[in-house]
N, C-alpha and C positions, 0 to 999 in steps of 0.2 A: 679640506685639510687645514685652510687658514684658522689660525687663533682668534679666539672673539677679542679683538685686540682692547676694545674700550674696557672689558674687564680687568684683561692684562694690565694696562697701564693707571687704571682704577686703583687695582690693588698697591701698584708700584710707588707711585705714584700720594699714594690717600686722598686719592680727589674721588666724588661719583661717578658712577660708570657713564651715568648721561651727561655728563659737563666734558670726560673722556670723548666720549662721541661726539659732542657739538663741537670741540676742537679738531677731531679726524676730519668731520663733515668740511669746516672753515678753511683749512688744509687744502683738502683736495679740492675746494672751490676756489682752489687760485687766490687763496687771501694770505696778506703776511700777516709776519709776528708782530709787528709792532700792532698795527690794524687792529687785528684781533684783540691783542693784550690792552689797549685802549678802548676801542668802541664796541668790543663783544664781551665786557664783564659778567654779563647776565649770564650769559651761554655757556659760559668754562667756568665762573665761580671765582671771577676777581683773578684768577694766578698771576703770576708777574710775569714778565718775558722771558728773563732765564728761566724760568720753570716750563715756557712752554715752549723754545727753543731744546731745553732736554728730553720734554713730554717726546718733539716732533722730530728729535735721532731715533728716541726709542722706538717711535712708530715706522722708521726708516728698517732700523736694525731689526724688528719683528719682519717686516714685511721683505726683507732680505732671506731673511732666514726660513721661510716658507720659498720662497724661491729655492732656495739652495735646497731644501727637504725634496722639493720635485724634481729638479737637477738629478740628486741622488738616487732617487725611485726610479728614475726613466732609465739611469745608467745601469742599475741593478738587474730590472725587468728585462733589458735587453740582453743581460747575459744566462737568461731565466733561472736566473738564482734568490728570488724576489719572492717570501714566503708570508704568510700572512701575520704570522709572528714579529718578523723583519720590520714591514711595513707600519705595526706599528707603534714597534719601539721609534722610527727616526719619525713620524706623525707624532709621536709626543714626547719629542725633544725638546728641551726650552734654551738650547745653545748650539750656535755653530760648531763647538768644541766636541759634544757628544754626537752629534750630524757626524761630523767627518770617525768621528772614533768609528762608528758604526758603517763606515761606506770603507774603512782603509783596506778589511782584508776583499773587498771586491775591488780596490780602486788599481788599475792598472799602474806598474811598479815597471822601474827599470829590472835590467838583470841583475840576477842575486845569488847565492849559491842557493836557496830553496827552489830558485826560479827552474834553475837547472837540475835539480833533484825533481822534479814535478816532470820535467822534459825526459829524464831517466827514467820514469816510472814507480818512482820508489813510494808515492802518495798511500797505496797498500800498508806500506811497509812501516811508514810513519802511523797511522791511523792503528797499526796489530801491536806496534809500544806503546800508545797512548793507552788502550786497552787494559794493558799491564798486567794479560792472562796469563797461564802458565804454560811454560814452553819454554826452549832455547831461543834466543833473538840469531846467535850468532848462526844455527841451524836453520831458520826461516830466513834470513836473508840468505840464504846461496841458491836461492831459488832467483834471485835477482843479480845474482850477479852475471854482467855482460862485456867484456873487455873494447867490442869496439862504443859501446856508450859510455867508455872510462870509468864502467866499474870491474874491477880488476879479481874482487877477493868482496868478503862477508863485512871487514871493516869498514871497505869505505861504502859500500850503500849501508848501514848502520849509520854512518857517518852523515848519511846525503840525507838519509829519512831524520835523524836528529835535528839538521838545520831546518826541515821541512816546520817540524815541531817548534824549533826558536821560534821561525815567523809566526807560527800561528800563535803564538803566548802573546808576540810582540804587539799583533793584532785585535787583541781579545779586546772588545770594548769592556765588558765588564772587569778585568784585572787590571786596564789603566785609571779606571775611573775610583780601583781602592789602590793604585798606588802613588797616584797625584797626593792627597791629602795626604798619605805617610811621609810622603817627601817632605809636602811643605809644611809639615812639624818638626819632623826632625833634620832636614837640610839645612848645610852652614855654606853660606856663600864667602868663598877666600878668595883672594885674590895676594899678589908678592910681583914683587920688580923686575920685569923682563926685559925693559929700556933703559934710556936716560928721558925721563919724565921729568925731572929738574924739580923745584919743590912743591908743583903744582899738583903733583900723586904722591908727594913724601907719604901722607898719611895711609895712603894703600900698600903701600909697599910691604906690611907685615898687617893684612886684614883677615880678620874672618868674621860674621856676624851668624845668628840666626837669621833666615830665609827670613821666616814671618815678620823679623822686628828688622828689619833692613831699611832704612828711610827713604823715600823716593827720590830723594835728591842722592844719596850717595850710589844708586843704583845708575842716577844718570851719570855721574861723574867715574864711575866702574868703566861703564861701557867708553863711555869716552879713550879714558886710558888706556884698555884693551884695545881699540880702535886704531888707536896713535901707534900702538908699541908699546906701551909705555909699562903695560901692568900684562900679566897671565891669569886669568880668572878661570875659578871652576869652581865645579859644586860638591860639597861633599855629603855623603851620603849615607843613608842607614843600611848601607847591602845587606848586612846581615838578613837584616826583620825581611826586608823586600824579598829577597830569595824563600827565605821561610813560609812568607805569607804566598809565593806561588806555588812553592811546593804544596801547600795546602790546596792549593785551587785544583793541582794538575795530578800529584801523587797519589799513589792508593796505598791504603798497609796491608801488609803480607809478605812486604819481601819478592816479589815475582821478580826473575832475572831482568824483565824489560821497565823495572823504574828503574833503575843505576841508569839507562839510557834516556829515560826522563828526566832523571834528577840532570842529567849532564846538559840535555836541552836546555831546562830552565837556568843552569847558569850561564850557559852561553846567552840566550835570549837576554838575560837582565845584563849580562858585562855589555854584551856586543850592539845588542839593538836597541832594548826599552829603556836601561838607564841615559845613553846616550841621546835618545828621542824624545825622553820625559827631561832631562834637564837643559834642551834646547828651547820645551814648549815653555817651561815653568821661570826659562830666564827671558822668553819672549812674553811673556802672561803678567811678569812684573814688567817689564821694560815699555808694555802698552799703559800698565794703571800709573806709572812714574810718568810717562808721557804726558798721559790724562792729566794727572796733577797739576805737573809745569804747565799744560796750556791754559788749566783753569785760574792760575794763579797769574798766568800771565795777561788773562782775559780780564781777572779783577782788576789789577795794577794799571792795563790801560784804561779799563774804566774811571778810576779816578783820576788817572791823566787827564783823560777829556773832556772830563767835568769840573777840571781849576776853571775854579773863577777866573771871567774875563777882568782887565784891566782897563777900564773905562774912562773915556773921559780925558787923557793926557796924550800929548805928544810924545811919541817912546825914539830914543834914538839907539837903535844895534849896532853894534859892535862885533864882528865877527874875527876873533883873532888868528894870527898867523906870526910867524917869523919874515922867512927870505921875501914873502912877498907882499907883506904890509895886511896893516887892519880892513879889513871894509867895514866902514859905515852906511848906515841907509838910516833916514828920518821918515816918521812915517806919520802922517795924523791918524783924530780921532775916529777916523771912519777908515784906515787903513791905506789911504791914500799914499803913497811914495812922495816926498815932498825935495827932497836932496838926497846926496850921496858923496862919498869920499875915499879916499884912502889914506892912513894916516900909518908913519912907521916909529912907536916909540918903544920897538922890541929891535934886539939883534936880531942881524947882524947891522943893521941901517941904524939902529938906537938913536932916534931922534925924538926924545920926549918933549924937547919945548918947540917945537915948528906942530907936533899934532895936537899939544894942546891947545896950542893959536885954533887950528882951524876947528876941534870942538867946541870949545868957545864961543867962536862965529856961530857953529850950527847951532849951538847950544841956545845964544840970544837972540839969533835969524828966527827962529821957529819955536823960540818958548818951549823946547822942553824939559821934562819933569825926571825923566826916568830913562837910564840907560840898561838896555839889554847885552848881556854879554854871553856870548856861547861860550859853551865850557870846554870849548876842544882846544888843537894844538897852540901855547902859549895864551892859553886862557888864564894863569898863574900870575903871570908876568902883565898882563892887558887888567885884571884885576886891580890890580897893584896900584897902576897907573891911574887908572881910570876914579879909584877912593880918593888918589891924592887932588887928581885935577877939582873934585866936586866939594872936596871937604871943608869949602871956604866960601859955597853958593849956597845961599838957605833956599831948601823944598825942593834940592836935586835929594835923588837917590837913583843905586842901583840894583840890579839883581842878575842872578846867574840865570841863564836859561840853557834846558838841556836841550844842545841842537844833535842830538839821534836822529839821520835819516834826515837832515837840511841837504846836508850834500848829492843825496840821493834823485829828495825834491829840482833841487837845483839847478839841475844835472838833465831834468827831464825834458818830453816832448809839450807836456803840461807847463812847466816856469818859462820855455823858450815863445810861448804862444804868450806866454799871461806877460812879459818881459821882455819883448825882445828887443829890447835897446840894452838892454842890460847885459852884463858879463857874468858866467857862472857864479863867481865868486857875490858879486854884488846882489843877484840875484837868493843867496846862500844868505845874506845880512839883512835882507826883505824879509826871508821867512822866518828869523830868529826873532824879529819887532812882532811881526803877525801872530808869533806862537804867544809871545805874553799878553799881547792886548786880545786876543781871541785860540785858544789853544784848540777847541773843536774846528773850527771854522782851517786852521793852518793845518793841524795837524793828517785830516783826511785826506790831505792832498797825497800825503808816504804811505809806502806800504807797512800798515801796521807793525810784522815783523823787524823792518827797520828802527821801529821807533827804541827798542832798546830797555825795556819794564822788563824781560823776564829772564828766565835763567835756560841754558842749552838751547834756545830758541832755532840752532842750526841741526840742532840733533832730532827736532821735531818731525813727524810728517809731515811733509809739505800742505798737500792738499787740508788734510782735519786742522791744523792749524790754521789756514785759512778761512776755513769753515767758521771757527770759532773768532776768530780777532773779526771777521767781518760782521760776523752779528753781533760782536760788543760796538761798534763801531755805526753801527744801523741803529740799536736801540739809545744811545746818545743823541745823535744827530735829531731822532726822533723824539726824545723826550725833552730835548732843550727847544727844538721848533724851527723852523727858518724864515728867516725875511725872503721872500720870493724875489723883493726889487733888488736887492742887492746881492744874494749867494751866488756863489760860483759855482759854475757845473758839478766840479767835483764835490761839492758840497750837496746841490741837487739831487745827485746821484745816489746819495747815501740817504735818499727821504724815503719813507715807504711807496711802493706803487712805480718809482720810478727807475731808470739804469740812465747809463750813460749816453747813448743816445735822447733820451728821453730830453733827460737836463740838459744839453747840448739842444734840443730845440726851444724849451722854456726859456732857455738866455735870448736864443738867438730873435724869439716872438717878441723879448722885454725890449730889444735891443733896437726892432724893425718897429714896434710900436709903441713907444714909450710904458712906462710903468702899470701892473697889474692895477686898476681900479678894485677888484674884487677878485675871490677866488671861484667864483663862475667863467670869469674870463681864462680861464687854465683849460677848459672845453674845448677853446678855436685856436688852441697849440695844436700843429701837424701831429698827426700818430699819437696823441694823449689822449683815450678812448674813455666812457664813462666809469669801466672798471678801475684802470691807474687812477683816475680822479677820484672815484670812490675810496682808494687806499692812500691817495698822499692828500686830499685838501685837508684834513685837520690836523695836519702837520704843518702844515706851509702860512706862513701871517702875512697880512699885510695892515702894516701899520697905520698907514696914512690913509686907507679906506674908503669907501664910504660906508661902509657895516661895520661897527665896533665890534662884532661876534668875528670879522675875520681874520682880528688881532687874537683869540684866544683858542685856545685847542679843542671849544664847542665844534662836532664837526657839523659841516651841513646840513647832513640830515636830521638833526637835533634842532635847528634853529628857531623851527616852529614850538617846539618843547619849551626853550631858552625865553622866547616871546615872554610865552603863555606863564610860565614861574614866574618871571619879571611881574606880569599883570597879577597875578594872586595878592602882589604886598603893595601893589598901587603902585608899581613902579615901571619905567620904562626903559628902551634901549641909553637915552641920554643915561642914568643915570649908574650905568653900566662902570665899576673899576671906583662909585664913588657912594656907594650906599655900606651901612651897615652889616655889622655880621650878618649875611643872609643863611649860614647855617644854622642858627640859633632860631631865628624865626621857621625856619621847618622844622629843626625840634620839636619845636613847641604844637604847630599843627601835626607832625604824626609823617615820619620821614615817607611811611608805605601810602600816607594818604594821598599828601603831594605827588609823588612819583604817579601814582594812578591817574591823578587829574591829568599831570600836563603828558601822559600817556608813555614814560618812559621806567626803568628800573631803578629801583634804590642806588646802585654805584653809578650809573649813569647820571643820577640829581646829582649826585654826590659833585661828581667831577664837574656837572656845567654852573654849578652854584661856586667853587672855586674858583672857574676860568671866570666866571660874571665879577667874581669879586677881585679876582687878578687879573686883569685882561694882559696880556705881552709878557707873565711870568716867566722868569727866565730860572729853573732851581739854583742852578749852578750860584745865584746873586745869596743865598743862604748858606755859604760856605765858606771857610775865615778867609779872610782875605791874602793874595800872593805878599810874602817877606820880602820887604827894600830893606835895602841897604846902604851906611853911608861910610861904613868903615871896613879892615879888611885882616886877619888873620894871616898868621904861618904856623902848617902844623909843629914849627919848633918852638910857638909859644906855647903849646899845651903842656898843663901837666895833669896829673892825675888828681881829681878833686875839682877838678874845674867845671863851672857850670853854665852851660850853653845853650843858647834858642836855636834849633836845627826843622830843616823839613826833609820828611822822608821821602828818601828817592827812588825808593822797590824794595817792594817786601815781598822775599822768599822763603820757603817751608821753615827756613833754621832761624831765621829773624829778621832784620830790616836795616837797609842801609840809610843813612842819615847824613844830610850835605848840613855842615856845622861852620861852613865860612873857610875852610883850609884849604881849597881844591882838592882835599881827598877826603871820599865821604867815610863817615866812622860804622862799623857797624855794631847795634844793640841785638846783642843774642838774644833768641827767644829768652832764657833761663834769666835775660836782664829785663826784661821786658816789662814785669808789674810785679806787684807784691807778693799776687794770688797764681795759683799754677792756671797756665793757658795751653791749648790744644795746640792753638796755631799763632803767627803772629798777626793774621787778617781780626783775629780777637780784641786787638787793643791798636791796631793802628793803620790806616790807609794811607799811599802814595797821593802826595800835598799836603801833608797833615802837620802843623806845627808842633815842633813838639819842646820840651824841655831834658835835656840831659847833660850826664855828669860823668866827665873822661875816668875813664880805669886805666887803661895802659896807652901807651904808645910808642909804635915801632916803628922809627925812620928809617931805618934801612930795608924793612920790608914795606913800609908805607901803610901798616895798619894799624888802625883807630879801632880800640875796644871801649864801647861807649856803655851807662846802664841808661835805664827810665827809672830803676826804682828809686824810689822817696825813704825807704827804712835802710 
C-alpha cells in the first residue's frame, strides 16, 4: 500500500527520484541533516538543509499517513464493512484529511439522535426516503411506529429516519470534499467585540475579510482574541449555494412525496452538522498553515540571530539594568573569560550616578575595555542614558544595545548554576548579555530558542512542531559555523551533528581529565562516542592548534586523503594550506570533473575541500556587516518626521520589520515602506541584524509607535 515515497517527494519537491531515495536511504541509516547536507552532496544533488530538513517531515507525514490508511482498513475490516471499492479509494488517498473523511461514517461516534434512530429501527425507513419512489412516507412509516421505543405516531419516526439521513449527508466523503472549496471561495471570516480587549483587538472589533485573503498573522491575532474573550468569531457562509449543491447530490425530480423529507434532511445536515464541522476544520486548516508560517518566520529570524557576527578581539563590559536593585555588571575578556563584576546604582530609586561612574571607570581602565553591553530590559532607557554620558569623553569606548530575551531564563538555570556558581542570578544574567555580543551562537544555545523572542505568537504555537523546527535552525548554525572542540561548552557540543547531551558532557569532561584535543581522531577514546557519532560530528568539530591543518577546516576525515592528493596536483603541500593562491581557478582550468576523478572524490565535494584548503578556520558569520556601537543616545521625543536614521532590524514579521533606531522603542517599517518596488514578503529585502537606513513618518508617544519608511523616492 505504501507510496513510492522517492517519486512523491521527486515530484514535490523538483529534485530526481534517485537523489529522493539516496536521501530516504541517509535517513534511515542513522545520519543527520547537517552530515548529509555537507558531506553527501553527490547523493541528494547539493540541496541545502532547510530543504532537506522539509524533504525529511515530508517523508515523516507520507509515512504517517500510510500508517493511518492501515489504522483505518483494519478498523473497517473488522466491522466487515470493508469493500473493495472502499479499499481503495483510502489506498489512494494523498491526505490524512480524505483518510479520515472516508473512515468517519464507519468511525465510531458518541450518541446522536441518528444513533438512536438506528437503535429504533428506522434505518429501513430512512434508506425508502432516500429512494424518493412513489408512495405516502407518512403511510409507510406507521408500519414503524412503536410507543415503548418512543416512537409514538408516523411524525416522529419520519422524524428519526430524516436525522438518520442528516448524518449520512454529513458523512459523505465525496459532498465534503465539493463543499470545502465552495466554502473557501466564498467564506467571510468576521469577527466584532465580545470583551474588553483594550486596544490590542480595536481593529477586530468590526472585521470581516475573505477566507482566502485573510493573512496569517491576523488569523493568529483572531484566534488569540477569541481565546482571551476578547473578540466572537465566526464564519459566514454561502448556505444558499451549499444547501443547493446537496440537494443536487441527494434529490431526485419528480416531485415524489418523500423528497420534501429529503429536502428537510439536507437542511438540517448543512444548519446542524456539516456547516458546523466544515467551519471548525477550515478555521483549523488555516490556523495550522498561520502556524506554519509564524514558525517558519520565526525559524528565519533566529537564523540570522545566530549568525551576528561575533565581536572579536575586545574586552566587553555588561551592563544588565534594573531599578530597586542596582545595575549588574560583569567584564569579560577576549576569550569570554569573566574577569570582574559589580553592582552599580545610577537609576531610581538609589539614583546614584557619580559613585557608579567611579567604579566603571575603574573597571573601565582596570581591564581596558572597549565596548559596553547593555540589555535592553527593565530601566534599560535610563542605564542608556547614563552609560552615553559616562563614555562620551573616552576616545574608542562605545556602546550597544543587546537583546537579553531568555538571559534571565539562562540565568536562572541548572546550566549558569554549574557554569557560575560563585555567582548570583542576577550577576550571572550580565555574564550572558557580554557573551551574547562577543559570541551570539556560542551564548545564545544555551536558551530555549522559544525564549529567545524573534517571533510573533510564539506561545500560541505547538509546542512540540515548534521545537522541532527552532531546533534544527539551531543545529544547522552551530553546524555551519564549526566548533572549537578545546574550548565549547557542552551545550554547545550538544548542538554539533552526531552528538546530544550526554555525549558533549563526556567530550568536556575527556578535554578536562586529559588536557586538549591534539587531533580529531582522539574524539574515538571519549566513553560512548562510537565510530558512527564520530563519523557525523568530526567535520564539524576544529581544532586549531593541531597537529593537522585539515582539522582546522570542515575537510571531513574521510576526505583527507583526497585533500593530500589535490594539494599534490599543483605541487603543493599541507604547509601551504590557508596560504596558496586561488586554488579554484587552477582546477578550472584543469577541468573541475577531471580533478574530482583523480583525487577520487565528486565535483561539490572538490568544490568544498578547495575552500576549506583555501580558508582553513572559516568562520561565515566574519562576512557579515559588522554589530552597530554606539557613542551617543536618543529620546523618541527627539524625533520628527523626516528624520533620518541608521537602525538594525530586530524581527521581521509577515506585515513588516521592526527596527531598534536608538530610542528604546524600536520603529516599525511596514512592508508597503519597505522599498520602492512591490515585495511579497519583508524576508525580501531585509534580515534580523541587518543595518539599515530609515526615515521617521510618524510618531506616537503616547501609544509609543514609531512608523518608519526604507523608501528612497
Amino acid at each position: 500500500m505504501a507510496l513510492a515515497y522517492e517519486s512523491v517527494l521527486a515530484h514535490e519537491f523538483g529534485c530526481k527520484a534517485a537523489h529522493a531515495a539516496a536521501v530516504i536511504g541517509l535517513i534511515d541509516g542513522g545520519n543527520t541533516i547537517p552530515f548529509i547536507a555537507r558531506y553527501r552532496k553527490e547523493q541528494h544533488g547539493a540541496m541545502d538543509d532547510q530543504k532537506l530538513r522539509e524533504l525529511a517531515d515530508r517523508l515523516q507525514y507520507l509515512r504517517n499517513l500510510d500508517k493511518r490508511k492501515q489504522e483505518v482498513l483494519d478498523a473497517i475490516e473488522a466491522q466487515g464493512k470493508l469493500t473493495e471499492e472502499l479499499r481503495a479509494a483510502v489506498e489512494g488517498a494523498r491526505t490524512l484529511a480524505v483518510v479520515e473523511d472516508l473512515y468517519r461514517p464507519y468511525k465510531q461516534k458518541r450518541r446522536t439522535r441518528a444513533t438512536v434512530a438506528r437503535e429504533q429501527g428506522l434505518e429501513p425507513l430512512a434508506e425508502w426516503l432516500l429512494e424518493q419512489g412513489a408512495g405516502d412516507p407518512a403511510e409507510l412509516a406507521e408500519a414503524f411506529i412503536d410507543g415503548e421505543k418512543g416512537l409514538p405516531d408516523a411524525e416522529s419516526c419520519l422524524a428519526g429516519a430524516c436525522d438518520i439521513l442528516a448524518e449520512d449527508f454529513a458523512d459523505d466523503a465525496a459532498l465534503r470534499a465539493k463543499l470545502r472549496p465552495l466554502l473557501f471561495r466564498e467564506g467571510v471570516l468576521c469577527s466584532e467585540k465580545a470583551g474588553d480587549g483594550g486596544a490590542v483587538y480595536e481593529q477586530y472589533y468590526d472585521f470581516e475579510e475573505p477566507l482566502n485573503r485573510v493573512q496569517h498573522h491576523r488569523i493568529l491575532a483572531i484566534n488569540r482574541g477569541e481565546k482571551e474573550g476578547a473578540l466572537k468569531v465566526a464564519l459566514r457562509a454561502p448556505h444558499i449555494d451549499a444547501v443547493a449543491l446537496m440537494e443536487d447530490a441527494f434529490m431526485r425530480r419528480g416531485g415524489a412525496p418523500a423528497s420534501a423529507y429529503v429536502q428537510r434532511a439536507v437542511a438540517d445536515s448543512w444548519s446542524r452538522l456539516l456547516f458546523p464541522s466544515l467551519e471548525r476544520e477550515l478555521r483549523s486548516g488555516f490556523t495550522d498553515r498561520a502556524q506554519e508560517q509564524a514558525i517558519r518566520m520565526f525559524s528565519v529570524n533566529l537564523k540570522q540571530l545566530l549568525m551576528q557576527p561575533p565581536v572579536r578581539g575586545r574586552v566587553i563590559l555588561a551592563v544588565d539594568p534594573a531599578y530597586r536593585t542596582g545595575c549588574k555588571c560583569a567584564v569579560i575578556d577576549e576569550t569570554g573569560l569573566v574577569l570582574d563584576t559589580a553592582v552599580v546604582y545610577p537609576t531610581p530609586p538609589q539614583s546614584k550616578p557619580e559613585e557608579a561612574a567611579a567604579v566603571l571607570k575603574r573597571l573601565i581602565a582596570k581591564h581596558k575595555v572597549t565596548v559596553v553591553a547593555i540589555g535592553n530590559g527593565t530601566a534599560s532607557r535610563e542605564t542608556e542614558m547614563f552609560v552615553a554620558g559616562l563614555i562620551k569623553d573616552m576616545p574608542g569606548m562605545a556602546y550597544t544595545m543587546v537583546n537579553e530575551a531568555g538571559a534571565s531564563v539562562y540565568s536562572a538555570s541548572k546550566l549558569a548554576a554549574e557554569e557560575f556558581p560563585q555567582f548570583d542570578v542576577s550577576l550571572r544574567s550580565a555574564v550572558s548579555i557580554a557573551r551574547r555580543l562577543q559570541d551570539p551562537l556560542a551564548e545564545l544555545v544555551k536558551v530555549d530558542p522559544k525564549s529567545i523572542g524573534v517571533g510573533q505568537y510564539q506561545h500560541d504555537m505547538p509546542p512540540a512542531r515548534l521545537a522541532h523546527s527552532l531546533d534544527g535552525v539551531v543545529e544547522d548554525c552551530v553546524n555551519t559555523v564549526g566548533v572549537d572542540v578545546n574550548v565549547a561548552s557542552a551545550p554547545l557540543l550538544a548542538r554539533v551533528a552526531g552528538l546530544n547531551a550526554a555525549a558533549a558532557k563526556n567530550v568536556v569532561k575527556y578535554r578536562e581529565e586529559n588536557g586538549a584535543y591534539p587531533d580529531r581522531r582522539a574524539l574515538l577514546k571519549v566513553p560512548k562516542l562510537g565510530p558512527k557519532a564520530y563519523e557525523q560530528c568530526a567535520g564539524f568539530l576544529r581544532v586549531p592548534e593541531g597537529k593537522n591543518v585539515l582539522d582546522n577546516t570542515s575537510v571531513h576525515p574521510e576526505s583527507y586523503k583526497a585533500a593530500k592528493d589535490l594539494l599534490a596536483i599543483f605541487g603543493l603541500s599541507l604547509g601551504d594550506v590557508g596560504k596558496m593562491p586561488p586554488l579554484h581557478e587552477w582546477i578550472e582550468e584543469r577541468g573541475e570533473e577531471t580533478v574530482a576523478r583523480t583525487v577520487g572524490v565528486g565535483v561539490h565535494t572538490l568544490r568544498d575541500i578547495a575552500l576549506s584548503l583555501q580558508k582553513p578556520g572559516r568562520d561565515p558569520r566574519d562576512e557579515l556587516p559588522p554589530t552597530q556601537l554606539r557613542t551617543d543616545v536618543m529620546d523618541m521625543n527627539d524625533l520628527k518626521p523626516g528624520m533620518t536614521l541608521a537602525g538594525t532590524v530586530r524581527n521581521v514579521i509577515d506585515f513588516g520589520a521592526f527596527v531598534d533606531i536608538g530610542v528604546h522603542q524600536d520603529g516599525l517599517v511596514h512592508i508597503s515602506q519597505m522599498a520602492d518596488r512591490y515585495i511579497r514578503h519583508p524576508g525580501e529585502v531585509v534580515r534580523v541584524g541587518d543595518a539599515v537606513t530609515v526615515t521617521v513618518l510618524d510618531v506616537d508617544t503616547r501609544k509609543k509607535r514609531i512608523s518608519l519608511t526604507m523608501k528612497t523616492g
